[in-house]
C-alpha positions, 0 to 999 in steps of 0.5 A: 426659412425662419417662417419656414422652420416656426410654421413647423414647430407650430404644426409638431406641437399642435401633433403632439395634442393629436398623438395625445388623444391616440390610444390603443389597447394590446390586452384586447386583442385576441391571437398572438400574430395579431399582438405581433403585429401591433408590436412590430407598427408600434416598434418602428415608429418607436425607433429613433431616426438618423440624420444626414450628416456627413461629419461629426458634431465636434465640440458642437450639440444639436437640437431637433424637434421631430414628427414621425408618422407611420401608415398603419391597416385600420382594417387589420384585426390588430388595430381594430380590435386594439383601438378604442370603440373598435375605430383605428386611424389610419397614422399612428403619430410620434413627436419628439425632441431629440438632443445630439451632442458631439465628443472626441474621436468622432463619436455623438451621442442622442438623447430622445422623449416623445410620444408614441400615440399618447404613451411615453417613450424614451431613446438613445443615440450612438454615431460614429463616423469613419469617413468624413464627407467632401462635396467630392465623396461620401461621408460613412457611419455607423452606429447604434439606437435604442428605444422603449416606450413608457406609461403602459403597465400591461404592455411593454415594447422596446426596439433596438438597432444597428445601422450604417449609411453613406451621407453626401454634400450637395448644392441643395442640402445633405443627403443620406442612404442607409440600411439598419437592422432592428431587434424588437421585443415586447412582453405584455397581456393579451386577452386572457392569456396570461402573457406575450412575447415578441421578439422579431428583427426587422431590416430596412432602407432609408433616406434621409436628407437636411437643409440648413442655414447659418443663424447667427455666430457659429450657429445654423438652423434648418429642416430635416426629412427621412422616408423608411422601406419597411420589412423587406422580403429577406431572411432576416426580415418579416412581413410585406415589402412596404414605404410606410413611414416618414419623419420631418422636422427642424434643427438647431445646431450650436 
């Protein structure tokens, strides 16, 4: 498990100097649903994951070391004309560190820095949980995000979200199924145009699992994994139905 957990923190750095090296350029690109597009890929691998715990941190904190990484069209015009020499990945990569802490009345708190590509971002994290876990029944919370990214003058995407989910304890780990619905926006410079603005919700499923093991007094570590269903074909929602992004990483709980 130890090996397991440092081979992983090991492969989040080394994606960290991929991410670094990703760039892409929204006042390139030329039509406004191409600019939407881009945002709405950039948004959700901007959004802050959510763990499956069936309890609430207590008097406790969390630590986690996160890699998201988000499928997106190299041959769309978005991403084509966006990246540089007109020569997209197909992933666009987002590692973070993210810090939980617990407080009275069954609410924690998440701060989050990481990347989103090579461009700054910052998160933050509120969970309540209105049903404690058993092996027997399910564990319910609710809870809020919010997200931005940082460092581009000429473009600035921020997402928000309101979600719930049921969270189970098993024999093998932690599991959770839940559903949240995201406000994104986003204001910058496209082609000659003066200015743009998006602002698009988006629904979406996720799973998510944990595994963990005691380390030490009072102490566990262990790993953490989540797959999202991305734009449903709902009112609410926008664009194909799609499983396009997945988030791995480790954890240290005190």
């Amino acid at each position: 498990m130890r090996v397991a957990v440092l081979s992983l923190a090991v492969a989040w750095t080394a994606s960290a100097r991929v991410a670094q090296s990703q760039s892409f350029d929204p006042g390139k690109i030329a039509e406004h649903r191409d600019f939407e597009r881009l945002t709405l890929d950039v948004a959700e691998a901007l959004a802050l994951p959510h763990a499956a715990e069936p309890e609430n941190l207590g008097r406790r904190w969390l630590g986690e070391l996160l890699l998201t990484v988000r499928r997106v069209d190299p041959d769309s015009s978005a991403w084509f004309q966006a990246a540089p020499n007109n020569d997209p990945s197909s992933y666009l990569i987002s590692p973070r560190i993210m810090a939980t802490v617990g407080i009275p009345y069954r609410f924690d708190v998440s701060l989050a820095t990481g990347l989103v590509g090579r461009y700054p971002s910052s998160g933050f994290g509120l969970k309540h949980l209105l049903v404690e876990g058993t092996p027997r029944a399910p564990g319910i919370a609710v809870g809020a995000t919010a997200a931005a990214l940082w460092g581009e003058s000429s473009y600035f995407p921020a997402v928000a979200s309101i979600y719930s989910h049921f969270a189970w304890r098993t024999a093998i780990g932690h599991w959770a199924l839940g559903a949240r619905q995201l406000l994104i926006t986003a204001r910058g410079k496209r082609g000659s145009s003066g200015g743009e603005e998006v602002n698009t919700p988006l629904f979406q499923l996720y799973l998510a699992y944990q595994w963990g093991m005691e380390f030490g007094r009072r102490s566990d570590i262990g790993l953490r994994a989540d797959a999202t269903l991305t734009r449903l074909p709902l009112p609410f929602s926008k664009g194909p139905t799609q499983v396009g992004q997945w988030t791995g990483g480790v954890y240290l709980r005190r």
